[in-house]
N, C-alpha and C positions, 0 to 999 in steps of 0.2 A: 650519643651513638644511635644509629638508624637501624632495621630490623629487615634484612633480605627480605626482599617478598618470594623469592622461593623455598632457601632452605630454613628460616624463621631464624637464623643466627645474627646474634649483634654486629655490626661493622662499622669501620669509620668510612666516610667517604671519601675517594681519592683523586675524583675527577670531578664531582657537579655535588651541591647538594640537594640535587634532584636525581641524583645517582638512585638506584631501586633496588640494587642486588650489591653480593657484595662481588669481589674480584675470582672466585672459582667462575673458570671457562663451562662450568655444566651449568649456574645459573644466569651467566648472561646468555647462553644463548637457550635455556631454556624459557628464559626472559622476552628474546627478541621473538622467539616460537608464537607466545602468550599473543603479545601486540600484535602483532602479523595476523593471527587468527579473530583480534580482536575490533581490527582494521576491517580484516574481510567480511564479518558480522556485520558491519557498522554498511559498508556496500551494497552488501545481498539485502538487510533492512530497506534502505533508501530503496535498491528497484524493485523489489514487493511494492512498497508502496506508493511508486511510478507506475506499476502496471493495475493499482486495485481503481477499480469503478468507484464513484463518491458511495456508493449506498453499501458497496463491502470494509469500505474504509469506516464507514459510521458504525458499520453492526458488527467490525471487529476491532476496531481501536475504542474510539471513543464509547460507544453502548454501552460493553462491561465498565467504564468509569463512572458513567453518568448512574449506573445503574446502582453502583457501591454506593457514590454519593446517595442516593435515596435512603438505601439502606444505614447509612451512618446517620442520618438525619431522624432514621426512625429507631436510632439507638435503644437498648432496653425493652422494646416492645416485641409483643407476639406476632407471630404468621396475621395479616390482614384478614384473610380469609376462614383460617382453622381457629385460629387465639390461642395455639401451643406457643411454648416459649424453645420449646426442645427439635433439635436435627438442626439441619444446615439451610441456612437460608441466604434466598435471591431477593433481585430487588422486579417482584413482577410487573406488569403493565393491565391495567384497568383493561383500557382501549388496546386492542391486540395488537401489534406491527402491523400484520398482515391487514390488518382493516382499516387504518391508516396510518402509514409509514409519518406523516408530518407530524404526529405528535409521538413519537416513537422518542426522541429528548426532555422532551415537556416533565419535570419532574413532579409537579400535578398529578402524572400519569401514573408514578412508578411509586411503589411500597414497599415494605418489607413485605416477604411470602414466603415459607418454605419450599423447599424445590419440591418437596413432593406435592403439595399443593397447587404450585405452578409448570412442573412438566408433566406430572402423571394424568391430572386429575383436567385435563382440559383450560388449566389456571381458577378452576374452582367460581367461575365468575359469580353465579346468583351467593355463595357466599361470602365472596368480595364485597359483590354490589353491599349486602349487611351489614358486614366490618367495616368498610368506609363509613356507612349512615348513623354505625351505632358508636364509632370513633368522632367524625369530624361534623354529623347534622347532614338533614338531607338536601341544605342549598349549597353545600362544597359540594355533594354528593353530585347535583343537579349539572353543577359546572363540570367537573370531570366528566361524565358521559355526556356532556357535550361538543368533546374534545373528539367525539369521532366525528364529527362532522365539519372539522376544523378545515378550512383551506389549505388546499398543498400547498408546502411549503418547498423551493428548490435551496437546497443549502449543497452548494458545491465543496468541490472534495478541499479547494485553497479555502475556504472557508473553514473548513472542520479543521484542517492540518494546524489553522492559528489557533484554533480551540483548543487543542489538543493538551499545551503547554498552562494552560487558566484553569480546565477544567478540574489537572491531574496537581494544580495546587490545591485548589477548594478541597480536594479529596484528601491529600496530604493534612489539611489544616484539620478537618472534620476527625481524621486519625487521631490525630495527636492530642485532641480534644474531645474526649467521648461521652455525651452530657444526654442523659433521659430527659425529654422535652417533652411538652403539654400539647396538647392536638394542636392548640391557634398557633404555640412556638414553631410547633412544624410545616403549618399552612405557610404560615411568615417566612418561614428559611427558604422554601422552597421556591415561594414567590422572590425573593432577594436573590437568589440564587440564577433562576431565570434569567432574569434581568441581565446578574452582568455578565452572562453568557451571550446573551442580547439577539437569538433567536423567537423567541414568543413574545407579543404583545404582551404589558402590565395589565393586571386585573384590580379591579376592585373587592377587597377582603373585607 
């Protein structure tokens, strides 16, 4: 037996067994209500994202993904910048957007940080700068703030939209698998991780 998706009640099917509710006329059409609404979501989605510029599509779809993945990769560890372990944490940017948008993905770029550290506090940089030097050595160090002076990069909005479906695996996989990693493990993912995103040139580590 199958389990209405409205009223949670057992039923047998009597027409599909892809049937969803059972036979009371208030959950099928509170049923057909649901889809309709869920159809019209599924439209209003698509022209949002018909009408977004490539750079609001990045800094509101894809960013917060790319940005998690950082932070999942920097599992178990403190705020970059503070070294608390405690509040709620972002995944902040070395190299600011604002100062160049081309490495604004570059996961190179992007760390654990707490939000207070990275909205309140200006992103805390000269103790960034630190926490990077006294986490990863100061030739990683050297490499990331070289990344403000990276070539622009144009990654158009059909570019990002394919990403979109790779990225928000990697992120899913990283979930499911939450593993405290050693500074090089993380240089390493991050770089693997670039890659088959396949925006930034390989580095040598």
């Amino acid at each position: 037996m199958k389990r209405c998706k409205i009223c949670k009640e057992r039923f047998t099917p009597t027409y599909s067994t892809l049937q969803a509710t059972c036979v009371s006329p208030k959950c099928v059409i509170e049923w057909s209500r649901v889809q309709q609404e869920k159809a019209w979501q599924k439209r209003k989605d698509k022209m949002k994202v018909e009408n977004m510029s490539s750079d609001k599509y990045r800094a509101d779809v894809i960013q917060p993904i790319i940005n998690e993945i950082a932070r999942l990769i920097d599992y178990g560890q403190p705020c970059i910048a503070s070294g608390r372990y405690t509040g709620k944490m972002a995944g902040g940017h070395f190299v600011s957007i604002g100062s160049n948008r081309s490495c604004s993905l570059n996961l190179h770029n992007i760390h654990i940080q707490s939000f207070e550290s990275n909205s309140f506090k200006s992103g805390d940089e000269s103790k960034y700068r630190l926490g990077l030097i006294q986490t990863y050595g100061q030739s990683y160090f050297d490499f990331i703030d070289s990344l403000r002076h990276l070539k622009g990069i144009d990654i158009g909005k059909d570019k990002l939209i394919e990403l979109k479906p790779l990225v928000s695996e990697i992120r899913n996989d990283l979930k499911r698998n939450p593993i405290k990693r050693t500074p090089s493990e993380r240089i390493e993912l991050r770089e693997d991780i670039n890659i088959k995103i396949g925006i930034y040139d390989a580095i040598k580590i």
